[in-house]
N, C-alpha and C positions, 0 to 999 in steps of 0.2 A: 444460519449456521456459518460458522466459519473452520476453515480447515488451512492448515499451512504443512509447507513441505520446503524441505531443505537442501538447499546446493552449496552445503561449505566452503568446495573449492573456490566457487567463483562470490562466495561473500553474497549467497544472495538467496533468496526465500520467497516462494509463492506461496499469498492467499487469497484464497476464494471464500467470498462472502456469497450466500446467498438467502434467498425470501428473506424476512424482515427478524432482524440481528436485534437478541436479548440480549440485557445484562450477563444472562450464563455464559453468552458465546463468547461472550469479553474474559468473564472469570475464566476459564477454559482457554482460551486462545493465549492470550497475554504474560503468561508465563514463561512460554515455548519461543513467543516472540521477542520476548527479554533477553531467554535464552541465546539466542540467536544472535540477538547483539552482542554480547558476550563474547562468543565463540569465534565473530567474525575478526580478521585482521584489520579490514577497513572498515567504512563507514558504512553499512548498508544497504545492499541492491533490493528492490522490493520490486514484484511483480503482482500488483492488484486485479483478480479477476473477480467482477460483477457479475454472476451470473443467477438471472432470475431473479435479479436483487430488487428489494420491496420496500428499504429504507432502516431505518432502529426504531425500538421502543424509547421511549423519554430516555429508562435509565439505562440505555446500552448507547444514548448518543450520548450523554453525559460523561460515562466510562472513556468511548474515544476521544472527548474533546481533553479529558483528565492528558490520557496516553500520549494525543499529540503534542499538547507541551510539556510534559515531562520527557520525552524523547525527540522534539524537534529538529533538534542538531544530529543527530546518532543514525540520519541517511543520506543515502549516497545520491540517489537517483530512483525516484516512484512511478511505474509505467502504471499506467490505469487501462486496464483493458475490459470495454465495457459492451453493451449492446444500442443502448439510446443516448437523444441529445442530453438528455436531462443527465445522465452520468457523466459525458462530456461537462456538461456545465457543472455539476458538483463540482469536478473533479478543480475546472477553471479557478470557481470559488475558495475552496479549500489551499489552492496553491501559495496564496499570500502569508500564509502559517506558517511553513516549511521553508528554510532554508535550501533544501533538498530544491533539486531539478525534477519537475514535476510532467508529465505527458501522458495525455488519455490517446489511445488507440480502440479503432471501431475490432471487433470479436475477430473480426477475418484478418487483423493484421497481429495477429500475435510474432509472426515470424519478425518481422519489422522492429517490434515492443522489445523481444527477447535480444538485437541485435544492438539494438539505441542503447539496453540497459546496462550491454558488456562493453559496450564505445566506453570510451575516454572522457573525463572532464572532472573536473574537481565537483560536480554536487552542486553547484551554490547555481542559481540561474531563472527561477520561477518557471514557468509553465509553457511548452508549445503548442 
């Protein structure tokens, strides 16, 4: 399932993905998240939470691999906040896609994730 929620002011949106992500939760979700770009002034803040997450089906990784390059350029900075190495490492992996400035944080550092995400920096920078 995926679920997002909206911080206009600060240009920025958290979603929570969780157990293992259909096709529908892309048809569903991606609308809202277009939206979002849309709405925002800059480039957008993203705050990715993992939780209990179990991977995608074929065609809901296909769905995100669509999304991310059709909207590669259109973020600012993507906190991954996850619970295992293996999210960590996705997350590592995935970063060479995005122009965006990319950083996995473990579940207990959200306070951290949320702070990195409102700092400064133009976006562009790969992975910490």
């Amino acid at each position: 399932m995926i679920t997002v929620e909206h911080d206009r002011p600060r240009d920025r949106i958290v979603i929570r993905a969780s157990g293992t992500l259909t096709a529908e939760d892309y048809e569903q979700a991606m609308p809202e998240i277009e939206h979002a770009m849309t709405l925002s002034q800059a480039p957008l803040r993203v705050m990715l939470r993992l939780e209990d997450f179990h991977g995608w089906e074929i065609g809901a990784l296909w769905r995100e691999l669509k999304f991310d390059l059709k909207h590669r350029g259109d973020f600012a900075r993507i906190a991954v906040i996850g619970e295992t190495r293996l999210e960590d490492w996705g997350a590592r992996l995935s970063a060479p896609f995005f122009p965006a400035e990319m950083r996995f944080f473990p579940a207990a550092q959200e306070a951290e994730a949320d702070a990195w995400l409102a700092g400064s920096g133009d976006g562009r920078g790969g992975i910490a």
